[in-house]
Backbone bond lengths (Angstrom), bond angles and torsions (degrees), N, CA, C in turn:
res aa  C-N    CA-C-N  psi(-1)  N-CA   C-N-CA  omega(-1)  CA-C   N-CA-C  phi
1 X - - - 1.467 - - 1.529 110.59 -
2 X 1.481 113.02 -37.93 1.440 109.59 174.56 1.315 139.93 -73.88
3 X 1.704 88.08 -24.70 1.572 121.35 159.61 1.837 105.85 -45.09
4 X 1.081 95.27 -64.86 1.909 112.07 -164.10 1.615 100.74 -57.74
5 X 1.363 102.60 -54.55 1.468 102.50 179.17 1.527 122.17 -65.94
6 X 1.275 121.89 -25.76 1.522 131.20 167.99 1.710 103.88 -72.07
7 X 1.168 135.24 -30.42 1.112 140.89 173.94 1.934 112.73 -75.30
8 X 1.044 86.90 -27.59 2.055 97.88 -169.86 1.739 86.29 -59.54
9 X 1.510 94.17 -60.80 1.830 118.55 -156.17 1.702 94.32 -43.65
10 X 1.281 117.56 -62.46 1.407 131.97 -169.86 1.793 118.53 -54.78
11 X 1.545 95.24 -18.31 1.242 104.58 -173.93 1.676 107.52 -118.45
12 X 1.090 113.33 5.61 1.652 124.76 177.15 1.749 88.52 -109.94
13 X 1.719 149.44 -29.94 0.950 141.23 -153.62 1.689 86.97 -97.70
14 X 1.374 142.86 -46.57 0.983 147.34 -131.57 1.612 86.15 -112.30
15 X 1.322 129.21 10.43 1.801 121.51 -179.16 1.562 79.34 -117.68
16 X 1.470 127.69 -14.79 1.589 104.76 -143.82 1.680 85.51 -104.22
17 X 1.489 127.18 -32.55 1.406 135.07 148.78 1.522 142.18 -37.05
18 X 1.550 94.91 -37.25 1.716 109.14 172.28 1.423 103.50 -107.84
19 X 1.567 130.10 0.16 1.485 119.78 140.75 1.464 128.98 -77.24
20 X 1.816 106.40 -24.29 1.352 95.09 -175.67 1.715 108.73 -90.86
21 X 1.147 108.51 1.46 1.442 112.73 -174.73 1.585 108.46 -101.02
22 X 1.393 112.06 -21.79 1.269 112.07 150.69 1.868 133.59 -56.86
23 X 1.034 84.35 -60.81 2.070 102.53 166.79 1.613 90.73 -41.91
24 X 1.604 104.75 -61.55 1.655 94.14 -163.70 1.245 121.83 -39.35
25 X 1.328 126.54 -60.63 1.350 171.17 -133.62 1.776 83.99 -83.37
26 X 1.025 117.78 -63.02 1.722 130.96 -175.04 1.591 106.74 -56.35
27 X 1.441 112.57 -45.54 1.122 120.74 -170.33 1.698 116.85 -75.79
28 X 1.018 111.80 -29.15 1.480 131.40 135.72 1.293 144.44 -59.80
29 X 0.796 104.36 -21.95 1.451 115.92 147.46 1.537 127.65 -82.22
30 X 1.551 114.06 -16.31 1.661 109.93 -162.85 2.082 84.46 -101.51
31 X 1.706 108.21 -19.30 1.292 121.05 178.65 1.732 101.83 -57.34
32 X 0.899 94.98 -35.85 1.780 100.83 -163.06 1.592 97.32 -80.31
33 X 1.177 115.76 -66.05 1.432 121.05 -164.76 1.854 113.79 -70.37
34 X 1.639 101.48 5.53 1.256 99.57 164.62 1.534 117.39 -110.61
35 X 1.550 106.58 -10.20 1.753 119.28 154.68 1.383 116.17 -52.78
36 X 1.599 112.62 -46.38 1.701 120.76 -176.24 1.713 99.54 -68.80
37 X 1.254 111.22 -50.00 1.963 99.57 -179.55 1.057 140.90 -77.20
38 X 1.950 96.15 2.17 1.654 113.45 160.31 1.529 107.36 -90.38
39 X 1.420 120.09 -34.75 1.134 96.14 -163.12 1.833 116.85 -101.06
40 X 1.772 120.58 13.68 0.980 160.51 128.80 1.574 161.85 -105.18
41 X 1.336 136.82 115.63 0.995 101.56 170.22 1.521 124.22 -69.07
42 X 1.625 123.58 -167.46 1.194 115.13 -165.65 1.556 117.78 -93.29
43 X 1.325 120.11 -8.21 1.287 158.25 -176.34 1.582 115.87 -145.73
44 X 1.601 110.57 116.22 1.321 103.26 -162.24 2.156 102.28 -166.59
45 X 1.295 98.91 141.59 1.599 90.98 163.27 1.344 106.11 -134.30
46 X 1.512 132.17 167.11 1.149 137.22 -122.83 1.419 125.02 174.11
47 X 1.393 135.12 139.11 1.771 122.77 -146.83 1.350 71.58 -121.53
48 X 1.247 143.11 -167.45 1.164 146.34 -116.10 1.777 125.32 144.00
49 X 0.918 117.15 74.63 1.520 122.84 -178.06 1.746 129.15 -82.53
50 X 1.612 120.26 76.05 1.562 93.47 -173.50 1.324 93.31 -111.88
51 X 2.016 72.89 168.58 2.376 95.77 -166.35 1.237 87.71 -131.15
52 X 1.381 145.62 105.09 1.511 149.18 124.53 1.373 99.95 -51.09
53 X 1.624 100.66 120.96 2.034 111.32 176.33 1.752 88.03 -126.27
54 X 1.058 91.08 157.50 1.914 107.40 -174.72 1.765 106.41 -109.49
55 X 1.189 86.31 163.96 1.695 82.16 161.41 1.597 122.89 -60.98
56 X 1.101 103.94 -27.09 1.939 93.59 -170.72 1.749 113.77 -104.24
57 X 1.658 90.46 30.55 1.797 115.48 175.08 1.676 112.53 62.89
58 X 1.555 115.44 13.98 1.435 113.90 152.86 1.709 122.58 -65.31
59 X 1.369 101.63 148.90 1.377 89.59 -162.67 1.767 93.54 -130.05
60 X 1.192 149.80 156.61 1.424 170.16 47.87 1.370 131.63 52.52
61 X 1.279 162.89 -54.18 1.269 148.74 -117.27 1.438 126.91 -65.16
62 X 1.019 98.46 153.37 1.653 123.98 172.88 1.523 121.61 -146.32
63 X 1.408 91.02 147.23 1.806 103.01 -166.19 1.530 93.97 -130.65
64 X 1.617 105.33 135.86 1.474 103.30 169.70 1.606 100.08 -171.43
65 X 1.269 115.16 145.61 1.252 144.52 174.43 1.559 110.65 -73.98
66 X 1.480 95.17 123.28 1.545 104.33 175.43 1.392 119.58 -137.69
67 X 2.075 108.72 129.10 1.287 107.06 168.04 1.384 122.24 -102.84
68 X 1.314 120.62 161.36 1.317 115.46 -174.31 1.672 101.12 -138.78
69 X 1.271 120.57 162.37 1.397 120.91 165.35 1.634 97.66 -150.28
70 X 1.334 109.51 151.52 1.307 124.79 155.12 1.423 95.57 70.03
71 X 1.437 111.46 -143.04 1.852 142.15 -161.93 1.429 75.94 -91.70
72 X 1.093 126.93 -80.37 1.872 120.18 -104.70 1.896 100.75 -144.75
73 X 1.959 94.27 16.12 2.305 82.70 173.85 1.885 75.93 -137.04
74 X 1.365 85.95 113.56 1.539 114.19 134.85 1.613 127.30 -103.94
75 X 1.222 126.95 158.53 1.322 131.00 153.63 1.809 98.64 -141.32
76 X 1.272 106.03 173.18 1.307 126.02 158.13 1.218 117.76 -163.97
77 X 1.651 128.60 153.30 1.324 140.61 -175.55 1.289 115.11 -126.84
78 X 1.263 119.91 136.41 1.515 120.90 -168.19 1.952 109.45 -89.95
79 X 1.110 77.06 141.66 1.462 93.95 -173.30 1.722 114.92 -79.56
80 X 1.744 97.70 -77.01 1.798 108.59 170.06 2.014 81.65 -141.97
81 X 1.485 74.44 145.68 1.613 134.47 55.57 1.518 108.33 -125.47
82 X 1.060 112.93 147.60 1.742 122.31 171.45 1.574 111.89 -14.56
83 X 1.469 88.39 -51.91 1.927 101.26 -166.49 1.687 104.31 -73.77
84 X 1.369 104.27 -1.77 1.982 94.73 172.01 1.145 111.75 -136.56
85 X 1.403 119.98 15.93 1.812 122.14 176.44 1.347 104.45 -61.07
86 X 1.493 118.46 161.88 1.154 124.55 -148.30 1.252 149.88 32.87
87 X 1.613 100.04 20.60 1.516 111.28 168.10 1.480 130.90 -78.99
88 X 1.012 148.06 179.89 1.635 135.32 -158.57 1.270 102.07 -177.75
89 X 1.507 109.89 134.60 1.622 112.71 178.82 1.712 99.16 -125.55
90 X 1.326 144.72 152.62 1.159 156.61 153.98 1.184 109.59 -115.35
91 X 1.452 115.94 131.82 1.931 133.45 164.98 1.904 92.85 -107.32
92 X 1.097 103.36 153.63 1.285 114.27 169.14 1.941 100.26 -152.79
93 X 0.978 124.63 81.03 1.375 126.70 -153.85 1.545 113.57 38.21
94 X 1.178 120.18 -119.70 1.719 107.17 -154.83 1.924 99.39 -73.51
95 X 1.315 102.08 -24.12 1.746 112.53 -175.66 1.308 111.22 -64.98
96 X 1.513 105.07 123.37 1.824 112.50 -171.58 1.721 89.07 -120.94
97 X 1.336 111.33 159.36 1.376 122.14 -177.05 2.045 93.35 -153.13
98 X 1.083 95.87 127.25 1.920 101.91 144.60 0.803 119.43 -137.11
99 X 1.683 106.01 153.75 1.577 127.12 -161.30 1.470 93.18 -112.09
100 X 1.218 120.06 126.76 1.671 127.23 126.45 1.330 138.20 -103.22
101 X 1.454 120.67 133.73 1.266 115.30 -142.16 1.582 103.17 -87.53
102 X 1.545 119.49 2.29 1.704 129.61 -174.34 1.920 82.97 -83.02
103 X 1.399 120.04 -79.40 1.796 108.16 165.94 1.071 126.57 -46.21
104 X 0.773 139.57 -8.09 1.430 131.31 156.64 1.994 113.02 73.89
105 X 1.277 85.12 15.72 2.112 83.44 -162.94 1.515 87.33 -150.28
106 X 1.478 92.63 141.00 2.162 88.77 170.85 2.216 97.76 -78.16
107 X 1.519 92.47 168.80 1.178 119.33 166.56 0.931 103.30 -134.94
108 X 1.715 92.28 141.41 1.643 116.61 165.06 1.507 128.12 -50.28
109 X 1.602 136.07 105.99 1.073 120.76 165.93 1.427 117.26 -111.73
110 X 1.303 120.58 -168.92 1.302 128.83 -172.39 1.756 126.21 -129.47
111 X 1.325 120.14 139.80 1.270 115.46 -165.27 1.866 121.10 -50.79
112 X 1.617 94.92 -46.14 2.025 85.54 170.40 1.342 115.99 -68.53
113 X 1.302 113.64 0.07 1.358 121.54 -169.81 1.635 104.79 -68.64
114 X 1.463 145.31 139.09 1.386 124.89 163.13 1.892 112.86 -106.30
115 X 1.047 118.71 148.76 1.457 116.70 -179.25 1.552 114.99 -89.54
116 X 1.292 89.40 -10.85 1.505 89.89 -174.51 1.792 120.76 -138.96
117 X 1.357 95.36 11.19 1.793 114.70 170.07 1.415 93.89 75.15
118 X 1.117 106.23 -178.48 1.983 124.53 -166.81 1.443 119.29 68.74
119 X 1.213 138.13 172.41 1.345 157.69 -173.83 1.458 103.02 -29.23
120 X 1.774 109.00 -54.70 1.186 100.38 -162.92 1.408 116.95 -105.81
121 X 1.702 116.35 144.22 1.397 114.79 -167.92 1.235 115.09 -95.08
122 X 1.433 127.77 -144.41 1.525 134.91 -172.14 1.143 93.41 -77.99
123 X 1.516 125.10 -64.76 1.485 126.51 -159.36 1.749 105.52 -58.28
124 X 1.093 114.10 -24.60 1.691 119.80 175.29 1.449 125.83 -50.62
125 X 1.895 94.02 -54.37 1.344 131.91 179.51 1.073 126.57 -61.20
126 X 1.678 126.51 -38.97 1.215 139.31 -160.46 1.967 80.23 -145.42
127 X 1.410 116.00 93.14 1.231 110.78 176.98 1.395 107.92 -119.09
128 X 1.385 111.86 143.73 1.508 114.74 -150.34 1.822 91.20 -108.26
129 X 1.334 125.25 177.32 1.414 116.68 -167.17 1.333 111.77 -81.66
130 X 1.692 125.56 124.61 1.236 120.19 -148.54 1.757 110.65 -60.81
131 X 1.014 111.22 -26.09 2.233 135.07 175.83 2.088 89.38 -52.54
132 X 1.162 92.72 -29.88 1.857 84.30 -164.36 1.585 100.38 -79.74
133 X 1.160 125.76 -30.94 1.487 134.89 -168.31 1.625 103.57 -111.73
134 X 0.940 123.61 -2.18 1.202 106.67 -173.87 2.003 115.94 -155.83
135 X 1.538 94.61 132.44 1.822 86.69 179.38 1.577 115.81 -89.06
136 X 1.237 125.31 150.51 1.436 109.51 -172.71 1.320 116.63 -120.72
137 X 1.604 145.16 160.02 1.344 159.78 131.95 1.182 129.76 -106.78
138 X 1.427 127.39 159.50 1.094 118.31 -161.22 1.668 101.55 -95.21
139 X 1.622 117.93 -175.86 1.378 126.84 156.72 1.209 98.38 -135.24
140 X 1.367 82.75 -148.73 1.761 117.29 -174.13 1.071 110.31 -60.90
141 X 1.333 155.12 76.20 1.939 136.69 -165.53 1.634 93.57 -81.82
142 X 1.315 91.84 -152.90 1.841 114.09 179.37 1.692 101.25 -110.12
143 X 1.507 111.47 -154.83 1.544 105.26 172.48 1.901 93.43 -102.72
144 X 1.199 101.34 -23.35 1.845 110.49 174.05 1.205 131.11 -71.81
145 X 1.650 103.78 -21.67 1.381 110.11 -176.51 1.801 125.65 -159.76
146 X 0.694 97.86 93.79 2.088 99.38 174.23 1.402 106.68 -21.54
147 X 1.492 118.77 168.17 1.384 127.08 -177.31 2.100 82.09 -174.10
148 X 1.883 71.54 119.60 1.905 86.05 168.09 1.631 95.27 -137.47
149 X 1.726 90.30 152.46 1.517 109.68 -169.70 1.645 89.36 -104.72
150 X 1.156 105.39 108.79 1.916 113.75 164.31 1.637 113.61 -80.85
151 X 1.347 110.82 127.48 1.471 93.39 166.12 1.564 110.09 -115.29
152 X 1.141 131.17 156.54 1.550 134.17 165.51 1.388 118.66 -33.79
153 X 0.795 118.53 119.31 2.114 130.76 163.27 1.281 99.58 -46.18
154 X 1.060 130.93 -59.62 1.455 126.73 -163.52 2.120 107.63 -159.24
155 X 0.950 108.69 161.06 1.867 119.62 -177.34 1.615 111.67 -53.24
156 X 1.134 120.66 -17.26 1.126 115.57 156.08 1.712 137.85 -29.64
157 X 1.200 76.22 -77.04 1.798 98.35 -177.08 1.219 107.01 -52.76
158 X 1.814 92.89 155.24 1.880 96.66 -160.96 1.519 104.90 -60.50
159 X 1.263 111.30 -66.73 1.537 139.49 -173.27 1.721 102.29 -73.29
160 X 1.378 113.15 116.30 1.685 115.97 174.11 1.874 104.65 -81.55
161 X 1.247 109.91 -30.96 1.400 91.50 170.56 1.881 109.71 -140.74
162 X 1.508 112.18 169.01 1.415 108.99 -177.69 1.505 97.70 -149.94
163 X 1.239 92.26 147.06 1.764 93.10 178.33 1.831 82.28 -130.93
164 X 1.585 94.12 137.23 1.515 122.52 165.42 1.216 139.36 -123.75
165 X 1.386 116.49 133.21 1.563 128.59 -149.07 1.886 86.66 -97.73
166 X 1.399 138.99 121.11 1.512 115.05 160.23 1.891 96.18 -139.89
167 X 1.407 93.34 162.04 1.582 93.79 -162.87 1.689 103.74 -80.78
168 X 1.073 112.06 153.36 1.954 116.98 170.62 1.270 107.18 -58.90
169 X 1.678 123.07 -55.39 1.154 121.94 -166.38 1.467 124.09 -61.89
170 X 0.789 105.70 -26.10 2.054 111.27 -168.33 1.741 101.40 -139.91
171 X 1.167 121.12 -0.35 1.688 117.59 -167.35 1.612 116.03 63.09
172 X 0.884 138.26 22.90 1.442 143.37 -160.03 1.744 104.97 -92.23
173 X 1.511 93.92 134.61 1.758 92.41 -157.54 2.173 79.15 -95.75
174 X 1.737 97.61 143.06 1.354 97.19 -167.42 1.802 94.07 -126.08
175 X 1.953 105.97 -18.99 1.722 86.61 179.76 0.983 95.99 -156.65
176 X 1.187 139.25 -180.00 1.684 142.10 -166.56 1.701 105.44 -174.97
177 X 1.754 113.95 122.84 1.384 112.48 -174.45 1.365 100.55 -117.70
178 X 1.531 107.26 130.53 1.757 92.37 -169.91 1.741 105.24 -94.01
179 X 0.914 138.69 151.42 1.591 120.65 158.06 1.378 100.38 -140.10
180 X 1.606 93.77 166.18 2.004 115.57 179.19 1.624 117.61 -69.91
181 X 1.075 124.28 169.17 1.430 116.73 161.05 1.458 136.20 -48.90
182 X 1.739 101.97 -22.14 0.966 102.65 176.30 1.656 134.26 -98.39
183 X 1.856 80.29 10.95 1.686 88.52 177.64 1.285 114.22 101.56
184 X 1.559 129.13 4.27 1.749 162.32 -174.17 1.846 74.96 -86.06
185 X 1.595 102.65 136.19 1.164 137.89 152.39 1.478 118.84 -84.69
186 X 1.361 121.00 64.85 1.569 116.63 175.31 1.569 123.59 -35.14
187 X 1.353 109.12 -59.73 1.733 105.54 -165.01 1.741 86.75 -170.27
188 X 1.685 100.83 164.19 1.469 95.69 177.67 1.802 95.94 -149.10
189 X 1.363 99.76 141.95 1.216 97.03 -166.96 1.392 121.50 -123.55
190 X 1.842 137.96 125.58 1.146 119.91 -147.22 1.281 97.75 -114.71
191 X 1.947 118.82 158.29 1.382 104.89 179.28 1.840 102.08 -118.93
192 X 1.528 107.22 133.16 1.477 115.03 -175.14 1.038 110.52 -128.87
193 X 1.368 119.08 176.54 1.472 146.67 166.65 1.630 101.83 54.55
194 X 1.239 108.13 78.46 1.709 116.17 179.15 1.104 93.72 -74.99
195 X 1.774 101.78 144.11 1.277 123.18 157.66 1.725 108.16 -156.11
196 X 1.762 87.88 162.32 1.405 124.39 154.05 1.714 125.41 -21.96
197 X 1.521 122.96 66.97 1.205 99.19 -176.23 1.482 120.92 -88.50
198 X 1.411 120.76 -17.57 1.683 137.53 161.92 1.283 87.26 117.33
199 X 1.498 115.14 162.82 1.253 140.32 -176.54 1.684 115.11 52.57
200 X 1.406 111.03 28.35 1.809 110.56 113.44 1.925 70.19 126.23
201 X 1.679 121.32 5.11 1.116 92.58 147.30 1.545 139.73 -153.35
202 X 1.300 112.14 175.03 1.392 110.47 -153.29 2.034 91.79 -135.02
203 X 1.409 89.05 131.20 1.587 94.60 -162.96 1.440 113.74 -139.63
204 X 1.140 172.86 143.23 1.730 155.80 137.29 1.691 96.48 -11.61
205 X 1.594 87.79 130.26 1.443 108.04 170.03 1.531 116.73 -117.01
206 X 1.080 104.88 45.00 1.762 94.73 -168.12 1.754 85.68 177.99
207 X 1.596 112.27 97.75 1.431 109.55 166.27 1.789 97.42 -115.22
208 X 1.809 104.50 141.77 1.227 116.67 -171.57 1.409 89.14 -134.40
209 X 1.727 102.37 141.23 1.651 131.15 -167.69 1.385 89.34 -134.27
210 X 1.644 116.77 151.39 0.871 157.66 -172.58 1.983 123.82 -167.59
211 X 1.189 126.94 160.20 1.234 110.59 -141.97 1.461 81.97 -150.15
212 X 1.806 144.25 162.54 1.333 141.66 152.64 2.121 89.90 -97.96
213 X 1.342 115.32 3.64 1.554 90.33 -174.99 1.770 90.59 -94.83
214 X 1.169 100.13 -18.67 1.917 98.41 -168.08 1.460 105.54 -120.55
215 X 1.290 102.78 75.71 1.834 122.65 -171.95 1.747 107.67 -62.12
216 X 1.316 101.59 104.18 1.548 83.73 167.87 1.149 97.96 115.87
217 X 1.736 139.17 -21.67 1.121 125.73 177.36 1.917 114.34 -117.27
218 X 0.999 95.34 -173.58 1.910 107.46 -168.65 0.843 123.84 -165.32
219 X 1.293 129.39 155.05 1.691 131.87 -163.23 1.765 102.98 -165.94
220 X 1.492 104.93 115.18 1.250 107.98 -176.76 1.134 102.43 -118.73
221 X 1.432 124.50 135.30 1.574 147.14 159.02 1.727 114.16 -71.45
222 X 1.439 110.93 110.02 1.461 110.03 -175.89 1.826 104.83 -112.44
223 X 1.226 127.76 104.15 1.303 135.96 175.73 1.726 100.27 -74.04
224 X 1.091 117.42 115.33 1.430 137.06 -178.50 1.870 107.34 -97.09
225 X 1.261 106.54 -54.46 1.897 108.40 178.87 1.591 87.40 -145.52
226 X 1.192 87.16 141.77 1.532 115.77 153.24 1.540 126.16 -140.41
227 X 1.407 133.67 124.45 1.061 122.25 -173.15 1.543 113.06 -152.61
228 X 1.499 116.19 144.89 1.629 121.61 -155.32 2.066 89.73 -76.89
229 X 1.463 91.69 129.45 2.108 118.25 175.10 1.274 120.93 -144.77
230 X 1.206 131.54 116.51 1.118 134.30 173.20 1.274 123.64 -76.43
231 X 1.508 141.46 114.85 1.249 158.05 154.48 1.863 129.40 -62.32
232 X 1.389 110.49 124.13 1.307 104.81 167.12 1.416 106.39 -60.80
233 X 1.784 127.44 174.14 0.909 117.08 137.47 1.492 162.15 -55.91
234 X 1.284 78.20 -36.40 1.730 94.00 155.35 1.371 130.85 -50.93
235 X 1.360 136.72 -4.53 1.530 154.82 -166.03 1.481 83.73 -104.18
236 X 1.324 142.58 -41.49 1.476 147.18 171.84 1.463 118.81 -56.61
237 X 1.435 119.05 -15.72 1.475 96.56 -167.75 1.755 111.30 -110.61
238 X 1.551 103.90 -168.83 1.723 93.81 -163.52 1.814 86.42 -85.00
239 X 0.844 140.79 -21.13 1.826 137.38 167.57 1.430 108.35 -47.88
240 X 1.168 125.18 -31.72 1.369 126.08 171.52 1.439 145.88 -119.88
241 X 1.404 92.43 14.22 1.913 135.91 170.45 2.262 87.15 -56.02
242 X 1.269 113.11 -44.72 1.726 101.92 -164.59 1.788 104.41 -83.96
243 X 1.310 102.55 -9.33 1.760 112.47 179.10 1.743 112.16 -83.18
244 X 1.552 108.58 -42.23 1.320 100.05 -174.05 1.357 119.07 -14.13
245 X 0.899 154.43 -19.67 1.631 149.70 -144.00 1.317 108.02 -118.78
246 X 1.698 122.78 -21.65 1.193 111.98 159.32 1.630 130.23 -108.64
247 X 1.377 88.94 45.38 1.643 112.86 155.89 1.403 113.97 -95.93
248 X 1.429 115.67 -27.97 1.583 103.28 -165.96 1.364 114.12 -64.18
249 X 1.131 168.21 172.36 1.805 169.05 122.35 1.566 113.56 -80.30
């Protein structure tokens, strides 16, 4: 009898552990997916500023317009430099496509792949809402700021794991460390200089990546406008990767 009852206890402590670690687990997750609706709306287009700088202080840019709808359809179209206007990229979840308008047809690319060289790659560029790719838990934070360890949904995704820095006060995502499966620190990427974009939000406008595999170089993402637009579907597919451009107003 004492047996049974020492056994009950062990098995009422071990339901009351994999419930509270469940809640956790949830609560981290609703943490995450309220990082993605600060730092987007859900439907949105957007100007776009990147600077690849080298070690020997040469620098890069590119400007391009990007729409997005929903989870999982981005596109964007390049603006300048001269030598890549009218170029066009489509994500449709893990499926990447670019268009050049000399081929006349998109090609298949790939998320480590970058379109435009420097630190940051496709999956960087065209980044889908981190809650969609990734499940989350918490760690260790500060008293200023939470820290959750995301891992990948599935082998897809560029980055198998991410640890995220976001503040208590406002939820504001401030750093992001990507690493490999094997526990390799790829690149880590910080988010600064918040601002005012209108229509209720205000987010880091200026995320800067850096890498220990690419010593010496950098690539900063400068968000210039962002503003909530609704898209047919059809603005999503590779038939309309050579049109992007007559969306802009």
């Amino acid at each position: 009898m004492k047996k049974e009852k020492v056994m009950k206890t062990i098995s009422m402590f071990i339901i009351t552990v994999l419930f509270a670690i469940n809640v956790f687990a949830q609560d981290a997750n609703k943490l995450l997916k309220e990082v993605d609706d600060n730092l987007m709306p859900e439907s949105y287009e957007s100007i776009r500023k990147l600077i690849n700088e080298e070690p020997d202080g040469s620098k890069k840019e590119f400007t391009f317009f990007t729409v997005k709808k929903g989870k999982d359809k981005i596109a964007m179209l390049y603006l300048s430099p001269a030598s890549e206007k009218g170029r066009s990229t489509l994500r449709l979840g893990e499926n990447m496509w670019l268009y050049i308008p000399s081929a006349n047809k998109p090609i298949r690319i790939t998320s480590l792949q970058s379109v435009t060289g420097g630190v940051f790659n496709n999956a960087d560029i065209m980044q889908l809402d981190y809650s969609t790719e990734y499940d989350a838990t918490y760690s260790k934070g500060t008293d200023a700021e939470y820290l959750l360890d995301l891992k990948a949904k599935n082998k897809t995704v560029a980055y198998d794991r991410l640890k995220m820095w976001i503040t208590k006060t406002d939820k504001t995502l401030r750093k992001v460390e990507a690493y490999s499966a094997s526990g390799m620190l790829i690149k880590t990427l910080e988010f600064k200089d918040d601002k005012n974009f209108g229509g209720g939000l205000t987010r880091p406008s200026v995320i800067e990546t850096y890498s220990p595999l690419y010593k010496g170089y950098r690539s900063l993402m400068i968000y210039q406008t962002i503003k909530k637009r609704n898209f047919p579907d059809e603005v999503f597919t590779q038939n309309y990767m050579s049109r992007l451009g007559d969306l802009r107003k």
